[in-house]
Each structure stands twice: as structure tokens, then as C-alpha cells.
MIKOL-581947 format. One record per residue: x, y, z of N, C-alpha, C in turn; residue in three letters. Coordinates in steps of 0.02 Angstrom, whole numbers, padded with zeros to 5 digits, always signed. Layout:
XYZXYZXYZALA/...
//
This chain:
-01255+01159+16631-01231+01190+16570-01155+01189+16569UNK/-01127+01162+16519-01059+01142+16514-01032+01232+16494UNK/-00971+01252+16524-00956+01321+16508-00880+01333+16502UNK/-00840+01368+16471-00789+01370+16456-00750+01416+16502UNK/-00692+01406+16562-00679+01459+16595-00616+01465+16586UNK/-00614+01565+16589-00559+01560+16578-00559+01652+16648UNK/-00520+01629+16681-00529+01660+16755-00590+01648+16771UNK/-00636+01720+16773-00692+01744+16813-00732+01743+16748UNK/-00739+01716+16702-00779+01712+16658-00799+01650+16581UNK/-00860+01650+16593-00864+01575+16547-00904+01600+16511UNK/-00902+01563+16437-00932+01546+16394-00988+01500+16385UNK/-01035+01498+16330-01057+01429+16283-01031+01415+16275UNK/-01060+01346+16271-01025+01296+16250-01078+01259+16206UNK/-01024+01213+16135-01055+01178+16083-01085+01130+16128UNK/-01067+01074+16186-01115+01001+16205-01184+01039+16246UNK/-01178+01086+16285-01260+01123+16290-01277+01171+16264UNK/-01246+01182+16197-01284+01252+16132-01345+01235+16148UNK/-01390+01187+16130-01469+01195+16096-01506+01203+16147UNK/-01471+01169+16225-01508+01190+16291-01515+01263+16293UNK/-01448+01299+16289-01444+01382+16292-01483+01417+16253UNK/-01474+01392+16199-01485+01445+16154-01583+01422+16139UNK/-01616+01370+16174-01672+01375+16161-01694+01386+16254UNK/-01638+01399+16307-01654+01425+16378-01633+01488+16395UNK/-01604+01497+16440-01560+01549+16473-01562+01637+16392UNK/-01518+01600+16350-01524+01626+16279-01574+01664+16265UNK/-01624+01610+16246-01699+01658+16227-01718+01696+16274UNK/-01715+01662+16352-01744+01711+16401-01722+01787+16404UNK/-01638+01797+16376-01614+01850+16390-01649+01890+16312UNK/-01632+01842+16259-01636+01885+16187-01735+01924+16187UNK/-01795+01878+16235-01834+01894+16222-01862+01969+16277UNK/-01806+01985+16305-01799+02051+16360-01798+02113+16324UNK/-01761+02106+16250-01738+02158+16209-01789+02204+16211UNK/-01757+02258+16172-01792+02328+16150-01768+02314+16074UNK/-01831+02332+16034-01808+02337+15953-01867+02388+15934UNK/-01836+02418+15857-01858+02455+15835-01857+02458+15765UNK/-01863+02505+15730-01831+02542+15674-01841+02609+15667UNK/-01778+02631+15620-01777+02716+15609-01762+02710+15533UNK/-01798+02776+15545-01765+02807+15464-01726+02830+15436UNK/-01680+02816+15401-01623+02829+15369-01642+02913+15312UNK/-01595+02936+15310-01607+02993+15272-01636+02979+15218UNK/-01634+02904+15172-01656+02930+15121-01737+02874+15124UNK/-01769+02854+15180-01805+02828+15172-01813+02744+15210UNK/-01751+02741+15194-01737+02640+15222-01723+02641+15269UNK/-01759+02593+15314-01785+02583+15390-01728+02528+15396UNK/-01705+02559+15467-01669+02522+15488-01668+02469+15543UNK/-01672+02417+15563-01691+02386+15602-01643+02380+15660UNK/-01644+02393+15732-01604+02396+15777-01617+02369+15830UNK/-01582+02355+15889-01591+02316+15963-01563+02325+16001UNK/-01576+02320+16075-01522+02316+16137-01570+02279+16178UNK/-01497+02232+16220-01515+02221+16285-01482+02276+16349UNK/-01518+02288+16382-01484+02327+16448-01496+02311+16516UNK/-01461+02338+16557-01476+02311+16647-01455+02380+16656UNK/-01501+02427+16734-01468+02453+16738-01421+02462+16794UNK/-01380+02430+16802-01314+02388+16830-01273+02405+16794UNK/-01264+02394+16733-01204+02381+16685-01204+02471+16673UNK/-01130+02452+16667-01094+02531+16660-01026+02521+16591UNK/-01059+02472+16537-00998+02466+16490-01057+02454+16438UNK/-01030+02484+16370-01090+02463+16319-01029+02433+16256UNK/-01063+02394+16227-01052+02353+16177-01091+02356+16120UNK/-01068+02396+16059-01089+02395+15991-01068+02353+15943UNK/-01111+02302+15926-01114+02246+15895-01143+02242+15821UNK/-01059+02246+15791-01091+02279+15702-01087+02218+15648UNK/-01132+02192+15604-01144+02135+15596-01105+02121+15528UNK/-01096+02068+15496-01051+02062+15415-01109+02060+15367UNK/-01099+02039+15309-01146+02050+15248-01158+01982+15259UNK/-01256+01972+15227-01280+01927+15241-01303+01918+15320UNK/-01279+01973+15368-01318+01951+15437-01372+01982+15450UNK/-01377+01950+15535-01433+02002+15544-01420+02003+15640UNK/-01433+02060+15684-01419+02044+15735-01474+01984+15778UNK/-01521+01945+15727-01531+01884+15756-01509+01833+15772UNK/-01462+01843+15723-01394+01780+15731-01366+01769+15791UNK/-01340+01822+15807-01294+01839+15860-01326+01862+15948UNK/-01390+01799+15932-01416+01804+16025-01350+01759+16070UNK/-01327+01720+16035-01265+01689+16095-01200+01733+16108UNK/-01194+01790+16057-01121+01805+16068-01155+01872+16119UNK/-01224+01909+16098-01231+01967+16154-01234+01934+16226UNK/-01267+01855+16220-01280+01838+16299-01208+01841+16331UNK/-01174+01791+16286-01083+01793+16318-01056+01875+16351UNK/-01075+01931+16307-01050+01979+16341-01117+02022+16399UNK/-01164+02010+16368-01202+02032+16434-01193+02007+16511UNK/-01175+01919+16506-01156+01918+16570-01109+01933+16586UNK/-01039+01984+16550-01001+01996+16570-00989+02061+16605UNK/-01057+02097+16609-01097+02159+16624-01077+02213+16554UNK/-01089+02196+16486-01108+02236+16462-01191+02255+16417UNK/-01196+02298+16407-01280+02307+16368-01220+02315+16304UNK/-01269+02290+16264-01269+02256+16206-01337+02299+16162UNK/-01298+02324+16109-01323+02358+16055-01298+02350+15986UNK/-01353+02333+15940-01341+02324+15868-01405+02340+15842UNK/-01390+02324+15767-01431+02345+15690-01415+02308+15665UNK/-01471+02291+15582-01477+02265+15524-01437+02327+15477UNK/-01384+02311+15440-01380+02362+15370-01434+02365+15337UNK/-01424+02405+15310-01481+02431+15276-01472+02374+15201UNK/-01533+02348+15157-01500+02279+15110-01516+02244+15150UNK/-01521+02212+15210-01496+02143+15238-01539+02153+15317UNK/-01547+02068+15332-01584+02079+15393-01650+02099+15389UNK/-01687+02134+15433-01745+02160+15460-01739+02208+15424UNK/-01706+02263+15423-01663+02338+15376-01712+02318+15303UNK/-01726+02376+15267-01749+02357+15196-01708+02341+15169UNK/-01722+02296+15112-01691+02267+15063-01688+02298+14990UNK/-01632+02330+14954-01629+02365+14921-01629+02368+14851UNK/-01640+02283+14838-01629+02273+14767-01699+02224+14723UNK/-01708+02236+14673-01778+02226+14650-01800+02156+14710UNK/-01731+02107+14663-01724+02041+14709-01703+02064+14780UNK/-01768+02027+14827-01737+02045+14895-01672+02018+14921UNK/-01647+01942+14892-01601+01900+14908-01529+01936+14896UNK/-01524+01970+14825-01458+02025+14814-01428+02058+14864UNK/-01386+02065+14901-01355+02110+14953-01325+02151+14910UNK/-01358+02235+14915-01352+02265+14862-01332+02345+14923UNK/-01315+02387+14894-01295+02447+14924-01287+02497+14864UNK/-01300+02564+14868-01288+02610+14827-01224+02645+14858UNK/-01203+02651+14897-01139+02691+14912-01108+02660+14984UNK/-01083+02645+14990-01042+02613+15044-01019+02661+15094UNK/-01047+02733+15112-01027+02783+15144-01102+02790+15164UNK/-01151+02764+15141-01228+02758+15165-01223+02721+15238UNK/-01184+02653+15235-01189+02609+15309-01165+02641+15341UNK/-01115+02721+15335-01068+02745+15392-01128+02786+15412UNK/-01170+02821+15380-01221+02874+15407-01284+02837+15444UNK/-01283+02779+15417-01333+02731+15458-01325+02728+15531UNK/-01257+02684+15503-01210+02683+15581-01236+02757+15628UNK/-01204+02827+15593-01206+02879+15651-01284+02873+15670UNK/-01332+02866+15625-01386+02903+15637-01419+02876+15715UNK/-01395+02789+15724-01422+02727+15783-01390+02765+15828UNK/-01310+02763+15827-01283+02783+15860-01313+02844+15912UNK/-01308+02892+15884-01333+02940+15895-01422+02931+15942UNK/-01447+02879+15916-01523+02871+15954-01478+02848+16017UNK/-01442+02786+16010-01428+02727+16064-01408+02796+16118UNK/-01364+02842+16112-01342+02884+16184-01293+02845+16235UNK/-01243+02855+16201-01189+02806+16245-01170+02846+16296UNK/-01163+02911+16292-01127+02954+16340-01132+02947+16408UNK/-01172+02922+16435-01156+02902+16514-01147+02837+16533UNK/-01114+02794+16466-01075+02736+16503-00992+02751+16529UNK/-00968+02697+16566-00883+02718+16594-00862+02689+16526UNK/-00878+02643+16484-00840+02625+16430-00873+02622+16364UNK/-00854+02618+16320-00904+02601+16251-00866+02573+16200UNK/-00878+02508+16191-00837+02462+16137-00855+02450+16088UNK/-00828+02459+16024-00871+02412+15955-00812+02337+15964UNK/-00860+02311+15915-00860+02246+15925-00882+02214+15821UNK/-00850+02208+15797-00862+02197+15716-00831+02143+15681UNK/-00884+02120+15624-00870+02063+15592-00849+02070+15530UNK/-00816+02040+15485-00801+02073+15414-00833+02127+15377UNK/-00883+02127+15312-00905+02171+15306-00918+02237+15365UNK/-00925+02216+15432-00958+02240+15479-00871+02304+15499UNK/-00851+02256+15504-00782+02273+15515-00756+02319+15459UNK/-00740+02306+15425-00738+02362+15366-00762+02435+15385UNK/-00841+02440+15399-00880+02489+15414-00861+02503+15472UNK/-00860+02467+15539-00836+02507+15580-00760+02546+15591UNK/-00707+02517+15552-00653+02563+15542-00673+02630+15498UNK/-00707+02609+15453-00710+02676+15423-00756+02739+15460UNK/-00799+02707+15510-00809+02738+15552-00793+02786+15580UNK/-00723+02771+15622-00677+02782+15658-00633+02833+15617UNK/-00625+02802+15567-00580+02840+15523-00602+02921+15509UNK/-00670+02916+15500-00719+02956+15469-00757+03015+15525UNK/-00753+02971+15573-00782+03001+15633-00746+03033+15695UNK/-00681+03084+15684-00644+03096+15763-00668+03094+15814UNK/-00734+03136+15801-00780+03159+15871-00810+03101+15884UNK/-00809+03048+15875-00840+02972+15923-00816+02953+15987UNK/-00830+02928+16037-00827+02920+16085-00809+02842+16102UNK/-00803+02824+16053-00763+02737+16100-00711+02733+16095UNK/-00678+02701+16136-00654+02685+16186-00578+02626+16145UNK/-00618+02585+16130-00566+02532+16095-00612+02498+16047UNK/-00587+02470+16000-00626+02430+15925-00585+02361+15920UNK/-00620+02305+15920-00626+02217+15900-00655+02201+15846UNK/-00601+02191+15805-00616+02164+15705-00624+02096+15713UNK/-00676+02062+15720-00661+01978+15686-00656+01964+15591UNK/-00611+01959+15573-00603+01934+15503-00620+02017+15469UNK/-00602+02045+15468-00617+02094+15464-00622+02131+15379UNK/-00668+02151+15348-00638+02160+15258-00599+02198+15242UNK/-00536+02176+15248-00487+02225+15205-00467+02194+15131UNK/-00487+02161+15113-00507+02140+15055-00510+02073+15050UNK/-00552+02059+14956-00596+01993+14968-00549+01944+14961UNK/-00561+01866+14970-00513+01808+14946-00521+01789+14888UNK/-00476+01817+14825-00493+01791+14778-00435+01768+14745UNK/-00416+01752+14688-00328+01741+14667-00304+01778+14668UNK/-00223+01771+14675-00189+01845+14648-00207+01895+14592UNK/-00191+01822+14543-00208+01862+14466-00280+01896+14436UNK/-00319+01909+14490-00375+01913+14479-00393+01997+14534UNK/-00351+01984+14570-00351+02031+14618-00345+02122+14599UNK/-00291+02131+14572-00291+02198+14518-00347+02212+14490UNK/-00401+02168+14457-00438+02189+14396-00511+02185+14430UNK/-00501+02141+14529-00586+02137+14508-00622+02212+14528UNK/-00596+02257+14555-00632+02314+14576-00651+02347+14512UNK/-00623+02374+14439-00623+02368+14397-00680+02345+14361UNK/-00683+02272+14367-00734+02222+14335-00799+02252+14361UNK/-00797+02256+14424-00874+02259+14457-00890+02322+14439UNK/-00840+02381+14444-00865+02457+14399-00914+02457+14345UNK/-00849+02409+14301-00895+02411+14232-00945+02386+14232UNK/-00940+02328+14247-01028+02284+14276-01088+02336+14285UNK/-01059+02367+14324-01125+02423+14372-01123+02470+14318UNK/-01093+02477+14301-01128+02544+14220-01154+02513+14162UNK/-01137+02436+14157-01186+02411+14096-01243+02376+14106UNK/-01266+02402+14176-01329+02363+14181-01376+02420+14230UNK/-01409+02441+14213-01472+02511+14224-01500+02459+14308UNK/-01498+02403+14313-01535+02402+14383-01480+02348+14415UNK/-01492+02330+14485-01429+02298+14514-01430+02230+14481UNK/-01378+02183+14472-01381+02147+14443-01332+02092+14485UNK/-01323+02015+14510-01267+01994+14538-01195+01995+14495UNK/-01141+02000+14568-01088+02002+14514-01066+01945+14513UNK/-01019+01917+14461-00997+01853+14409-00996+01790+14478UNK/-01042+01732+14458-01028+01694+14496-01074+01694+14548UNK/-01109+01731+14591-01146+01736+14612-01241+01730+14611UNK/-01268+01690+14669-01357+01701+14653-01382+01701+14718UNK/-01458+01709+14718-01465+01706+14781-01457+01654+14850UNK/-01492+01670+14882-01479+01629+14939-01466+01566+14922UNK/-01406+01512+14964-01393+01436+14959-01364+01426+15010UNK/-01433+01385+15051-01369+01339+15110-01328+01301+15098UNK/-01273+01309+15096-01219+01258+15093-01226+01213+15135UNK/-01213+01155+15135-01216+01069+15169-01148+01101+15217UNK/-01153+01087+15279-01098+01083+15332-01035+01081+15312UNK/-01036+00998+15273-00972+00990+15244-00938+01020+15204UNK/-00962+01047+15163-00926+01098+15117-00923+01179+15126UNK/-00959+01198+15193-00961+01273+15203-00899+01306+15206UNK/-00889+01356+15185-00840+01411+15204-00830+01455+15261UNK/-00884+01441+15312-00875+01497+15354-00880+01471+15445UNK/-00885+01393+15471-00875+01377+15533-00867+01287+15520UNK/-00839+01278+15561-00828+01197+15599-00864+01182+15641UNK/-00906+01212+15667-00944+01232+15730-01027+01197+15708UNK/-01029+01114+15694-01078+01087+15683-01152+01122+15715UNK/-01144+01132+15780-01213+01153+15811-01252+01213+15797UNK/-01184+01263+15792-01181+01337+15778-01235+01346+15702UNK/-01188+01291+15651-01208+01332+15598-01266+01310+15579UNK/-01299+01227+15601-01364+01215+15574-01423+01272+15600UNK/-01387+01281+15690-01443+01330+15715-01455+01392+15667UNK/-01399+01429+15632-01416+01485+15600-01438+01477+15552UNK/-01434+01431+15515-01436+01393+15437-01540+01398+15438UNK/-01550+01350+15512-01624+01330+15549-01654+01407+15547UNK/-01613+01461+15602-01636+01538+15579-01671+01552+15533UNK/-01626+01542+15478-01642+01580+15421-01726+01557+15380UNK/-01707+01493+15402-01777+01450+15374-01842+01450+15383UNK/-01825+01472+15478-01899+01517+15500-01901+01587+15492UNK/-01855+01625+15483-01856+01693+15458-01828+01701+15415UNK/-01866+01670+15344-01851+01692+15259-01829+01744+15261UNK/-01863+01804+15284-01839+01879+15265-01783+01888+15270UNK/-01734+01866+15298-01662+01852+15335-01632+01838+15279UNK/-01645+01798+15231-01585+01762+15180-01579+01822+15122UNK/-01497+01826+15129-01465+01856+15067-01423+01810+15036UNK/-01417+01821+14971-01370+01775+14945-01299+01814+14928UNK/-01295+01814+14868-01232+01835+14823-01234+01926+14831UNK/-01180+01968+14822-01194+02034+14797-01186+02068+14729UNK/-01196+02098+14733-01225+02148+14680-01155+02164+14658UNK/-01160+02170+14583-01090+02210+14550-01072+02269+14576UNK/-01113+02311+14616-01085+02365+14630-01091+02367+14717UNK/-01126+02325+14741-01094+02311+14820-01000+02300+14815UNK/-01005+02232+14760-00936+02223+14759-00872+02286+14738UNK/-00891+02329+14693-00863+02397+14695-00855+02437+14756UNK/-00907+02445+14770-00910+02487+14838-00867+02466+14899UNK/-00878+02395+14911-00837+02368+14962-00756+02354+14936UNK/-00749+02364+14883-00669+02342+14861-00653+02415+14888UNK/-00689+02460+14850-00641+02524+14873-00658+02554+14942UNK/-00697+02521+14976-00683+02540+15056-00617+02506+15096UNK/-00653+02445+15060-00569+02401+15101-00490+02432+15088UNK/-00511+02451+15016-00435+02503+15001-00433+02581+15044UNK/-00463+02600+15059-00474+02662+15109-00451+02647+15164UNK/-00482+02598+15186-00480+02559+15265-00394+02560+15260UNK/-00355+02527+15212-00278+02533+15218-00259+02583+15212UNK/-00283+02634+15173-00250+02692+15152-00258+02744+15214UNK/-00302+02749+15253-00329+02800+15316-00290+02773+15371UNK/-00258+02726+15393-00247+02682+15461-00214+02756+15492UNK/-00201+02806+15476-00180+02851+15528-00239+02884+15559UNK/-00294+02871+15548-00344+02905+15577-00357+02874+15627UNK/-00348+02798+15643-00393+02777+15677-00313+02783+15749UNK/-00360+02789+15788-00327+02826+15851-00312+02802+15920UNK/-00354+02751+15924-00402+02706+15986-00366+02661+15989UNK/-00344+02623+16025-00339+02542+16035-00361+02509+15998UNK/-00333+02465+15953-00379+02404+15880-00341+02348+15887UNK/-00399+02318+15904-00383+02225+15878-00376+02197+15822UNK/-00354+02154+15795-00405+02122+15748-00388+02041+15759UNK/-00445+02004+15753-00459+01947+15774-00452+01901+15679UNK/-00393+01862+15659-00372+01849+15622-00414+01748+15620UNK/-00457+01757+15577-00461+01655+15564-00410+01649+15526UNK/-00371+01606+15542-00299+01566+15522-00323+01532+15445UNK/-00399+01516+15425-00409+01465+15374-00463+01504+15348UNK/-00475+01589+15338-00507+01625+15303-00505+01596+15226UNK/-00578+01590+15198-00591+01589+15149-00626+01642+15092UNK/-00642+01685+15164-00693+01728+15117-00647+01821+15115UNK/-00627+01837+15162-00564+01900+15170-00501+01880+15152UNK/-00474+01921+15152-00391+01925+15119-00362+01935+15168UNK/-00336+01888+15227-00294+01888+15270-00221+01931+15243UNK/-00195+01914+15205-00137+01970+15183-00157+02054+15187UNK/-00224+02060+15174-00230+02137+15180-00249+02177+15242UNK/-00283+02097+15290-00257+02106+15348-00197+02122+15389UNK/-00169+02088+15389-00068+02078+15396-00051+02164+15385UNK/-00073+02188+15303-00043+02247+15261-00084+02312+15314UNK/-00136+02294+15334-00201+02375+15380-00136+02349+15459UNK/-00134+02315+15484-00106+02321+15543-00050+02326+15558UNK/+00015+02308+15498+00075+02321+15489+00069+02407+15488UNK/+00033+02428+15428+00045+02509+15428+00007+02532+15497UNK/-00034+02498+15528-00064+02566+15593-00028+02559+15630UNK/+00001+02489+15662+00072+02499+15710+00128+02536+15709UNK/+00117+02581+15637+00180+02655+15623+00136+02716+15651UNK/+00069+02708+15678+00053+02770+15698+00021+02766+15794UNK/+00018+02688+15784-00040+02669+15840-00009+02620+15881UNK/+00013+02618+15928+00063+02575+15975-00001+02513+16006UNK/-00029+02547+16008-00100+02509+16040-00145+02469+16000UNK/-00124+02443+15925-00132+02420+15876-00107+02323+15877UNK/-00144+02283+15876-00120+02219+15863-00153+02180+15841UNK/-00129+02119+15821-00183+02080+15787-00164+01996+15805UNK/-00226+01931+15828-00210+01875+15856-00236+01859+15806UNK/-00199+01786+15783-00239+01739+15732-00248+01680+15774UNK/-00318+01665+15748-00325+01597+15781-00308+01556+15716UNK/-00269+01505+15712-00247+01471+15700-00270+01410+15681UNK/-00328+01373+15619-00383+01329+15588-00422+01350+15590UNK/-00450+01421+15612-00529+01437+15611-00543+01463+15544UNK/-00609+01453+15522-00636+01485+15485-00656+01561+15490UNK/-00701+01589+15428-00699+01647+15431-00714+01678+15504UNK/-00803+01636+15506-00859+01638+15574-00834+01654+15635UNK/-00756+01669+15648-00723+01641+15714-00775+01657+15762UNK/-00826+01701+15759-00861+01703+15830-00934+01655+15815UNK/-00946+01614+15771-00980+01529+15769-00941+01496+15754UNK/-00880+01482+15772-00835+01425+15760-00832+01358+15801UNK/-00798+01318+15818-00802+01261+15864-00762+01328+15915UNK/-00801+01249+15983-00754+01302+16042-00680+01300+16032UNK/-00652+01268+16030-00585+01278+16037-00554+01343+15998UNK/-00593+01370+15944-00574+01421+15915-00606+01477+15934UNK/-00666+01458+15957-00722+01526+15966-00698+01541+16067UNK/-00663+01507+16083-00642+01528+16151-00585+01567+16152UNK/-00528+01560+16104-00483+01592+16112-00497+01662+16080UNK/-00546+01654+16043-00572+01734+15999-00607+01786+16057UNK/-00630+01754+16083-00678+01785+16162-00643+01813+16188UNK/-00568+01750+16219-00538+01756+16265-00486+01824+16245UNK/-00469+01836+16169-00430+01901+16163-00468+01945+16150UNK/-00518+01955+16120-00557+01992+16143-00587+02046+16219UNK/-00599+02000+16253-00629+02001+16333-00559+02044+16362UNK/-00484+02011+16361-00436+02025+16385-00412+02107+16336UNK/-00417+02106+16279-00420+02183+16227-00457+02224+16278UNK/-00516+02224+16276-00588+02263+16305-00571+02293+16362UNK/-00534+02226+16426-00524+02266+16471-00445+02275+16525UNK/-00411+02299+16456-00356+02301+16456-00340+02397+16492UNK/
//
């Protein structure tokens, strides 16, 4: 197995992905514990861990819109052998998690302060308290939620937080930028059930060549392949009022940066298509006035995916990562 080292620790690698991820991979992903719980108002949430009990560091692994923590059996194996247990969930909308909109494909949400109570409620089952460390670990949408988390939550207990691409807001034009939180408001009051917002439908694999979100040929057919044997998995476009909800979290997420307290990364793709790298730049410029322990690496050609990207990008995302974690 070809592996990427960097000291005392290696990666996957893209020339033996399909060996891994149909060997070693499955062997570890088919060890799991999964479940679901109930959310206060009804919607089951779908959740997982791997554990050893060896490992004395836990890793919360919070997923972006459109995922599911099936995706992500190569990035828990990468940190399990690094001795951490590895814990995640489906949002609620998306994944295994119920799906909330007539159309199951809609990634739809009624309040965007629902995924933070989701969040506590796992949390709260998982019982981190007798690890030596406890890390989140988050992907855009995912990311979003876990700052506000943080923000939201003093009494939490981790340790340090890792943003890949993180949503502080969407990529769209300038001139378009002012009015779309706005747009999607009105949207969501002139239409009695969820409806997609402008531009959007359900599920569509995009052809390799034209994707927005990895370079990472092996990576993305395998997830693309995912989705194909687990239909239930595909979301497409969101909802006029997901898109509300998440505009004005991402504006919170800037507006709160004094809350968050902890050590924060954020893991920047240089060739984001789908987040607003500038509002990135704007959340970590203002927390470095409260938070010394605050920084942010761009990798430099990656796409959004940085953690399914080609290696050359998806190693250096690890590699600041891994070096953040155990800093």
C-alpha cells in the first residue's frame, strides 16, 4: 500500500485508494457502532463511532450539506490509525438522518439552530469526558455548525476545532451578494411548503470534468459510486429557506468570533467554488483580535473537497491539521 509520510505518520494514498478503501478501510469501517436518536422534535438522527480501547483522544467528525458520515470511511481510518476514536452523524435532511422535505432530494432545514441541538443532543450520548483530548474536525456547511457550536456552547469541552472550507458564506457574485439572503426570505414566505431555491434541483452527478468540488479522480467516482448504491444518500439543491437559514448563520459565525475561545484552524481550498473564501479571510482576521491561537492555511489549487482532493492537496490538509491537533 503506497502511503504518504510525513514523520511518524502516513496517509492514503490515490495509486492504492480502491485496494484500501475496498481492504484495510472496510475492515475498520465494518467494526463500527451505529445507531439513531431522537431529536426533540421527532427526526432520527443517524450516528457512528469507531473506538479501541487504547485510544485516549476522540475526534468529532461533522459532515457538510449533501453528506453523510459514509463518505468519510478513509478520512476516520487516516485518523484512527493515528490513535483517535472517531465519532460522527447524519444532519438531520441529509444522509441516513430523516429527510425533511416532501422531496427527499431537497436539503431542507427549518431553523438552522435545530443542527446545533442535534449536535448537543449526540454529543451528549457519545460521553467524551474521559478522553485526554477531544477534537472537532468540520467541513463547510459542517463547519459553519460547528463554530456556532462553540460560539453557542461555553460549557463544551473540546479542546481545539479544524474548519475545512468552512461556510462563512456562499460563492456567489459580488453584486448578487447583498440581496441573496433577502431573496431566499422572500422565497420562503411565498411558498406554504419547501420549495428549491433559484437555480437549483435535485440530485446530479456531475461528470469529473466539470465538478466543483475535487481533482481527486479516484476519490470522487468512489463517492459519486456511494451514492448509487445508497440512493437514500443523494441530496441535491437546497431549499429557499435552508439558503436563508445558512446565510444568516454564516453572518453570526462573523459576528460572534469573540466567543469562540479554543484554538481554531481553518483549512482554506485556494480554488473554492462553492464558500466565500473572502468571508473566510473576514471570520479569522476578526478572531485573531480576540484569539492568539487562531489561524488559517490555504492550500493553494485545491478545490472545495480539500479532504477528497488529489494527494498533493489532501496531504498538506492532514498534514496541518494532524500538526493543529497536536500542537
Amino acid at each position: 500500500m503506497s502511503t504518504f509520510h510525513a514523520t511518524d505518520v502516513t496517509y492514503t494514498q490515490e495509486p492504492q485508494f480502491e485496494q484500501a478503501i475496498n481492504a484495510q478501510i472496510a475492515q475498520l469501517w465494518e467494526r463500527r457502532q451505529e445507531g439513531t436518536q431522537k431529536a426533540k422534535d421527532g427526526t432520527q438522527l443517524f450516528w457512528c463511532k469507531l473506538t479501541h480501547p487504547e485510544h485516549r483522544k476522540a475526534l468529532v467528525v461533522v459532515n457538510g450539506r449533501i453528506e453523510s458520515a459514509w463518505k468519510y470511511q478513509e478520512l476516520f481510518y487516516d485518523f484512527f490509525q493515528q490513535g483517535y476514536d472517531i465519532y460522527s452523524f447524519d444532519h438531520r435532511g441529509q444522509g441516513l438522518s430523516t429527510h425533511l422535505a416532501p422531496n427527499p432530494e431537497m436539503g431542507h432545514v427549518d431553523d438552522f439552530e435545530d443542527y446545533l441541538d442535534d449536535m448537543q443532543l449526540l454529543l451528549n450520548d457519545f460521553d467524551l469526558a474521559h478522553y485526554e483530548q477531544r477534537h472537532l474536525l468540520a467541513h463547510s456547511m459542517g463547519g459553519n455548525i460547528a463554530t456556532r457550536y462553540i460560539q453557542t456552547r461555553p460549557n463544551h469541552n473540546f479542546d481545539r476545532i479544524a474548519l475545512s472550507a468552512p461556510m462563512y458564506g456562499v460563492y456567489v457574485p459580488w453584486y448578487l451578494k447583498p440581496f441573496a439572503m433577502l431573496v431566499a426570505q422572500v422565497m420562503t414566505a411565498l411558498h406554504s411548503s419547501p420549495t428549491y431555491a433559484p437555480g437549483y434541483q435535485g440530485y446530479v452527478a456531475k461528470p469529473f470534468d466539470i465538478n466543483p468540488l475535487s481533482q481527486s479522480k479516484v476519490r470522487y467516482h468512489w463517492f459519486r459510486d456511494l451514492y448509487e448504491r445508497m440512493p437514500e444518500l443523494k441530496i441535491g439543491g437546497p431549499s429557499t429557506r435552508w439558503v436563508w437559514q445558512g446565510l444568516m448563520a454564516a453572518k453570526q459565525c462573523i459576528q460572534q468570533t469573540r466567543q469562540v475561545k479554543i484554538p481554531l484552524l481553518v483549512v482554506q481550498a485556494g480554488d473554492d467554488q462553492i464558500v466565500c473564501n473572502h468571508d473566510q479571510r473576514k471570520f479569522i482576521n476578526k478572531l485573531t483580535r480576540t484569539n492568539p491561537d487562531a489561524q488559517m492555511v490555504t492550500i493553494d489549487g485545491a478545490k472545495h473537497e480539500v479532504l477528497f482532493e488529489k494527494d498533493e492537496y489532501r496531504n498538506q490538509a492532514l498534514d496541518a491539521i494532524r500538526r493543529f491537533f497536536c500542537t
